[in-house]
VOLUMMAR-880156 format. One line per 10 residues: for each residue x, y, z of C-alpha. Coordinates in nm, 4 decimals. Layout:
REM residues N
X:Y:Z; ...
//
This chain:
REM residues 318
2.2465:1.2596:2.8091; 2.0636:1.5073:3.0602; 1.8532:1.6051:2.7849; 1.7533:1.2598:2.6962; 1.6188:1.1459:3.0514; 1.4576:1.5277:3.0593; 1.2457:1.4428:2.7428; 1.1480:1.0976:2.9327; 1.0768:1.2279:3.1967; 0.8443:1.4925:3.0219
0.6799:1.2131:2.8212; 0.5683:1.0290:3.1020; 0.4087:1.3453:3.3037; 0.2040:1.4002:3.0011; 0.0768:1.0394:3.0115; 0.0251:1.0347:3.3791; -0.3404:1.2229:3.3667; -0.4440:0.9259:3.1267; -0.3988:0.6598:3.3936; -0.6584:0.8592:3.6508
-0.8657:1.0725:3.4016; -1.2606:0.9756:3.4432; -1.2688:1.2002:3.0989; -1.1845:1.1916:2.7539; -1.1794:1.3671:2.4492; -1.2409:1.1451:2.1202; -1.0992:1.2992:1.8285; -1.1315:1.1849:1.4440; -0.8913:1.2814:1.1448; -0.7879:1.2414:0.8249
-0.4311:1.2015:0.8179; -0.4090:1.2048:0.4122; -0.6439:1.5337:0.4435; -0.4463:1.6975:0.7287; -0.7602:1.7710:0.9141; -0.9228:1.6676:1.2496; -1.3053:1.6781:1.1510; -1.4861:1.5676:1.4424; -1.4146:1.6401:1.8433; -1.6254:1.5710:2.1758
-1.5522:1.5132:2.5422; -1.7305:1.2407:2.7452; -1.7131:1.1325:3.1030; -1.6962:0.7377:3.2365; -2.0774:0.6945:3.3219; -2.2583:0.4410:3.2137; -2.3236:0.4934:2.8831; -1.9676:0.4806:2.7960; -1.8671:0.2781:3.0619; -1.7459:0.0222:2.7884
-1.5347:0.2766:2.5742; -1.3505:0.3552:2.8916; -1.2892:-0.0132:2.9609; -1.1853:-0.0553:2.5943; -0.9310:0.2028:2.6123; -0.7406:0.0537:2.8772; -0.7640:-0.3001:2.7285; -0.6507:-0.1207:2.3882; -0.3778:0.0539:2.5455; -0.1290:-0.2475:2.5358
-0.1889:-0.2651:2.1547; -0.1159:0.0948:2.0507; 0.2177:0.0426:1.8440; 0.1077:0.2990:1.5292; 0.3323:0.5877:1.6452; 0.0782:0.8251:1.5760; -0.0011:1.0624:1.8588; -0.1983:1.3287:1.9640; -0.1095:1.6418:2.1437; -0.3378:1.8970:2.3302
-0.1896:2.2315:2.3686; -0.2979:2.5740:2.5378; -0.1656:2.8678:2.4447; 0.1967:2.8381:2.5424; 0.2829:2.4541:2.5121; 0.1926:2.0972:2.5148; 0.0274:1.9992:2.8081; -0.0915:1.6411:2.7142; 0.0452:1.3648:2.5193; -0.1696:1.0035:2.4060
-0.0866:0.7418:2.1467; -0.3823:0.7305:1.8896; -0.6003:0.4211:1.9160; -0.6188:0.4129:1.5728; -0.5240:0.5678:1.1980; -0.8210:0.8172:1.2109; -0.9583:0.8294:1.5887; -0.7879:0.8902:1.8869; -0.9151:0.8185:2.2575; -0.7312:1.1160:2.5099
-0.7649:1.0104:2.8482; -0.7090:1.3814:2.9678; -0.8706:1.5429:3.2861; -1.1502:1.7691:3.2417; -0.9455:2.0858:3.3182; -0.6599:1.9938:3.0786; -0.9327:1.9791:2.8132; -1.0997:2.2614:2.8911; -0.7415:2.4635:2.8823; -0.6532:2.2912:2.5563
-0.6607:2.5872:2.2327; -0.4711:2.3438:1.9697; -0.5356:1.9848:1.8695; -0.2029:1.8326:1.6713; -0.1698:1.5072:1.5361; 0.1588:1.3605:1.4504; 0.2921:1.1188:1.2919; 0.6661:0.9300:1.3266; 0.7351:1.2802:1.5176; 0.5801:1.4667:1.1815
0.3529:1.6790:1.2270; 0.0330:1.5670:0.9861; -0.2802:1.8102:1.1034; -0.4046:2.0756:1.3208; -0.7159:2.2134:1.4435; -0.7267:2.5668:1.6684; -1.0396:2.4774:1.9058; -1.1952:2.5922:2.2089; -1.4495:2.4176:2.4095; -1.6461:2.7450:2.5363
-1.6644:3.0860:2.4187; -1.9780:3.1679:2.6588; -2.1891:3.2793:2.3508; -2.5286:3.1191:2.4810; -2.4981:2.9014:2.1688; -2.4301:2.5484:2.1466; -2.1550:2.4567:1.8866; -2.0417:2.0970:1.9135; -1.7587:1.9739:1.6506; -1.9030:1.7963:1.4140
-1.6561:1.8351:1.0904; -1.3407:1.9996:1.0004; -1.4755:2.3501:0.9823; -1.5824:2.3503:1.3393; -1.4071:2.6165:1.5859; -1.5605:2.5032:1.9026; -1.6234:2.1706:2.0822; -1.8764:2.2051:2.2915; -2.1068:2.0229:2.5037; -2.2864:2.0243:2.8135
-1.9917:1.8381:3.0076; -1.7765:2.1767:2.9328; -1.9687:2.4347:2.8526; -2.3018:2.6513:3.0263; -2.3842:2.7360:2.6353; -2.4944:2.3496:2.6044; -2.8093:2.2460:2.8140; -2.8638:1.9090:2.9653; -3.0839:1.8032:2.6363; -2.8652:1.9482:2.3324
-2.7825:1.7975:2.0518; -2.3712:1.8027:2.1668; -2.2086:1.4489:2.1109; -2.2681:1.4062:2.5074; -2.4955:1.1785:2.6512; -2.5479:1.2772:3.0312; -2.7732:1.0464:3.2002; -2.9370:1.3116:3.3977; -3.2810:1.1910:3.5354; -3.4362:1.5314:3.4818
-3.7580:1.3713:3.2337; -3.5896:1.5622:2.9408; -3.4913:1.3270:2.6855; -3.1334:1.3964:2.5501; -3.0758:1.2772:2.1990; -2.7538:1.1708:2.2643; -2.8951:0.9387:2.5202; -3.0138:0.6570:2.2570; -2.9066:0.3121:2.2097; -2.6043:0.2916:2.0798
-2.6676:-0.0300:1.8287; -3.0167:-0.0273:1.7467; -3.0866:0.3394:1.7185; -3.3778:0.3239:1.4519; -3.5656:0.1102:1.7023; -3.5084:0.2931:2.0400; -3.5432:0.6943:1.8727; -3.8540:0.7614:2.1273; -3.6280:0.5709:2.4060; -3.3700:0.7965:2.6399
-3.1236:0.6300:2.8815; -3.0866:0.7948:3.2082; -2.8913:0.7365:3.5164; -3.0319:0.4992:3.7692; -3.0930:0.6677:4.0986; -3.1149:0.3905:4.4038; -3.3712:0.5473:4.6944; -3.3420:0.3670:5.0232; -3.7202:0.2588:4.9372; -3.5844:0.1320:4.6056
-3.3422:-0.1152:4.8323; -3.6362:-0.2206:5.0574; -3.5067:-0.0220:5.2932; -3.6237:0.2515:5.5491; -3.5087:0.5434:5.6811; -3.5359:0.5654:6.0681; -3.6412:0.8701:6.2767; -3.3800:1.0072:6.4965; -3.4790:0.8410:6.8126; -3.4301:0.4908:6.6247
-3.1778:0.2860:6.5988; -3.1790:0.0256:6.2864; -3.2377:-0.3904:6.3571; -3.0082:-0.4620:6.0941; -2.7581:-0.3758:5.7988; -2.7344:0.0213:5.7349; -2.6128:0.0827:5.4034; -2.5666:0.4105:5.1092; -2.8534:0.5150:4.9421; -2.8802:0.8182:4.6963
-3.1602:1.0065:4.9610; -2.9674:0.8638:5.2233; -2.6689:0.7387:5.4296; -2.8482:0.5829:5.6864; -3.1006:0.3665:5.4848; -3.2138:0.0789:5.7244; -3.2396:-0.2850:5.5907; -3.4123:-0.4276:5.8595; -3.6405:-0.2945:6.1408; -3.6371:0.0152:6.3053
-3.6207:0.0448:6.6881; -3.6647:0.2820:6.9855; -3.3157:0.3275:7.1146; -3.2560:0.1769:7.4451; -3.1023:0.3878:7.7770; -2.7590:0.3922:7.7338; -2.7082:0.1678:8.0423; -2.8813:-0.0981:7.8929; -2.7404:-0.1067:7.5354; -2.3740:-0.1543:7.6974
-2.5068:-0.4375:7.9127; -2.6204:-0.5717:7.5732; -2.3137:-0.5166:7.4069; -2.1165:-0.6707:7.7018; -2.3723:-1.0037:7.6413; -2.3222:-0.9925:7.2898; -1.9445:-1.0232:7.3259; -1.9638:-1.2950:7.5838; -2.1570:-1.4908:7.3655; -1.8986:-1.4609:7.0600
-1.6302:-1.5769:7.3279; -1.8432:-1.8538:7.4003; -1.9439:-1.9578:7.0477; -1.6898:-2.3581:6.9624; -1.4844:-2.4214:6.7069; -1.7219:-2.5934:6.5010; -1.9304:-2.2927:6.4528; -1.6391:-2.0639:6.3431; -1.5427:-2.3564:6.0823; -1.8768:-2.4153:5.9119
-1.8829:-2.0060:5.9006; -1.5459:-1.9777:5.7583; -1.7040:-2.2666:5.5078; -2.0058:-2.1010:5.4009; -1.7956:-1.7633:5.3528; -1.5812:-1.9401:5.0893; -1.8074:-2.1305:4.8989; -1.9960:-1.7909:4.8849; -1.6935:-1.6277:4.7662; -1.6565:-1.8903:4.4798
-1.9719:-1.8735:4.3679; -2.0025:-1.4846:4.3437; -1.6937:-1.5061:4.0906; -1.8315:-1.7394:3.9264; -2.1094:-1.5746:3.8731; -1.9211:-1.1899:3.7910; -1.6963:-1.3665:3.5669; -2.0167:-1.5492:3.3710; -2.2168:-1.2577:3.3855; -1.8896:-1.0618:3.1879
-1.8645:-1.3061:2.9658; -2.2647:-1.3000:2.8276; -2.2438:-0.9126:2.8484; -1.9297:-0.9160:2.6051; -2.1374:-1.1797:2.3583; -2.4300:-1.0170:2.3792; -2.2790:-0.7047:2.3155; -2.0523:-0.8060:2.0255; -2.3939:-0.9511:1.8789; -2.6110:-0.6832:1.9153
-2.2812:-0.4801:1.7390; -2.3291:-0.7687:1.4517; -2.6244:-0.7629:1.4271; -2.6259:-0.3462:1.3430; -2.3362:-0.3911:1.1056; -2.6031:-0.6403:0.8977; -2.8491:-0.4219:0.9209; -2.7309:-0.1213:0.7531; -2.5503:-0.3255:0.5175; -2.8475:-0.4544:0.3779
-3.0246:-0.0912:0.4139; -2.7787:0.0204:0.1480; -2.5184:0.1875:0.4112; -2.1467:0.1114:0.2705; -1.8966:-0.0356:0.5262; -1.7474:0.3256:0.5829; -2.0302:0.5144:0.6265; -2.1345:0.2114:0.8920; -1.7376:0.2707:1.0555; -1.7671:0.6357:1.1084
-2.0588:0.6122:1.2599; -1.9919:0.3330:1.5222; -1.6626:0.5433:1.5418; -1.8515:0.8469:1.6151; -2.0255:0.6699:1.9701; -1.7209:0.5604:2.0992; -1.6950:0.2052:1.9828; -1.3666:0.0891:2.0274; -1.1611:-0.0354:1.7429; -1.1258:-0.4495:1.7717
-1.4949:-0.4483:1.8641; -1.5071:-0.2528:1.5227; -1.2862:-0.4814:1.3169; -1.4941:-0.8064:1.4826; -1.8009:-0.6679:1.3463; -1.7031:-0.5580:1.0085; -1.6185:-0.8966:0.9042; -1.8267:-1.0727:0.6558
//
């Protein structure tokens, strides 16, 4: 009986780092080959904001009882039901990936392939995983050997004006090769804000930009003598005291209705995203059907970018 709650208790310390990773490692395989042909690690930016998302949604689904294990050199150190029958989504920190030497897939408790791997061998060369041969996994989220604009399976976002090829659309990729995706940075100026000297004070709201914590929205002004800016302060709290009823009410009001209308507004702005997502997904699927492309050659390669597996079978149809 001891045993038993050990091994529980085990199982769900290896499934803890999923809940909180902002990392993953997406993993494909052949379980009739016995071979794991294609691995990468991404990060929850932008540009797979929506696989992360996915992957929780998908989480409540996962009833295949196929699972993947990462292991370093001594034993298994993370645990993750497989999304799928050929790709699996491991929400694992970036250390426990970086430690991992052995990828094993099982299946019903058998295990059904194995890949030895490491994600940097500090060779100066870039070697992503891109079929079952590979011996190394690396991109530029792991490894020094991968630069910023390598051809890795990683898509960065850095704003540096060198275009990573990973960094394309993801559904309309013919279109958009000459386009790269980076990170948005937010200045203060970019806000229409300013950033006051430091014998002003700011007329206004002070909020985070990415050049600075103190960006002004408003006005900047000379700050007063200290005696005077309490005797304001005092004024401004008498007049708050003396402020009726009514005024609080219609506030309270306007705050709600405000409220309201912001969710209605995040919860109709999801929505379109989701449509217009799922259409521009459709519309890709057509495409390269009519280019010749077979539906499996079309599935591996939406696979391959993250693209989660309902969104996959919802696009597939004819």
């Amino acid at each position: 009986m001891q045993n038993k709650y050990k091994g529980i208790i085990f199982s769900v310390l290896l499934l803890l780092p999923a809940v909180y990773a902002e990392t993953a490692l997406i993993i494909h395989f052949d379980l009739k080959g016995g071979t794991v042909n294609h691995v990468f690690a991404i990060e929850n930016n932008e540009y797979y904001r929506d696989s992360f998302e996915g992957s929780e949604d998908s989480a409540f689904l996962r009833r295949n009882n196929i699972f993947i294990q990462l292991s370093d050199a001594n034993k298994i150190i993370f645990e993750q039901e497989a999304d799928s029958e050929n790709v699996g989504f491991a929400r694992a920190s970036i250390d426990t990936i970086k430690n991992t030497k052995r990828i094993t897939i099982t299946e019903s408790g058998k295990k059904t392939a194995e890949k030895e791997i490491n994600f940097c061998n500090n060779n100066g060369i870039c070697e992503p995983c891109n079929d079952a041969r590979c011996l190394s996994a690396e991109n530029a989220l792991l490894c020094a050997d991968c630069g910023h604009n390598s051809d890795d399976n990683f898509c960065d976002l850095k704003k540096d004006g060198i275009c990573d090829p990973d960094c394309v659309a993801k559904y309309y990729c013919e279109e958009c090769q000459t386009e790269c995706l980076f990170e948005e940075i937010e200045t203060c100026e970019s806000k229409d804000g300013i950033i006051c000297n430091p014998d002003e004070r700011c007329d206004g709201e002070i909020v985070y930009a990415d050049d600075s914590e103190q960006c002004c929205i408003g006005l900047c002004m000379l700050k007063e003598p200290l005696a005077q800016a309490k005797r304001t302060e005092q004024a401004a709290e008498e007049e708050k005291k003396d402020a009726n009823m009514f005024f609080d009410i219609m506030l309270y009001a306007a705050a709600m209705i405000s409220i309201i209308l912001a969710l209605g507004a995040v919860f109709s702005y999801t929505a379109a995203k989701k449509s217009i997502r799922s259409r521009k997904l459709k519309n890709y699927v057509d495409t390269s059907r009519k280019k010749g492309y077979n539906d499996s050659q079309i599935r591996n390669s939406l696979a391959s970018q993250g693209i989660k597996e309902q969104d996959l079978e919802k696009a597939m149809r004819k």
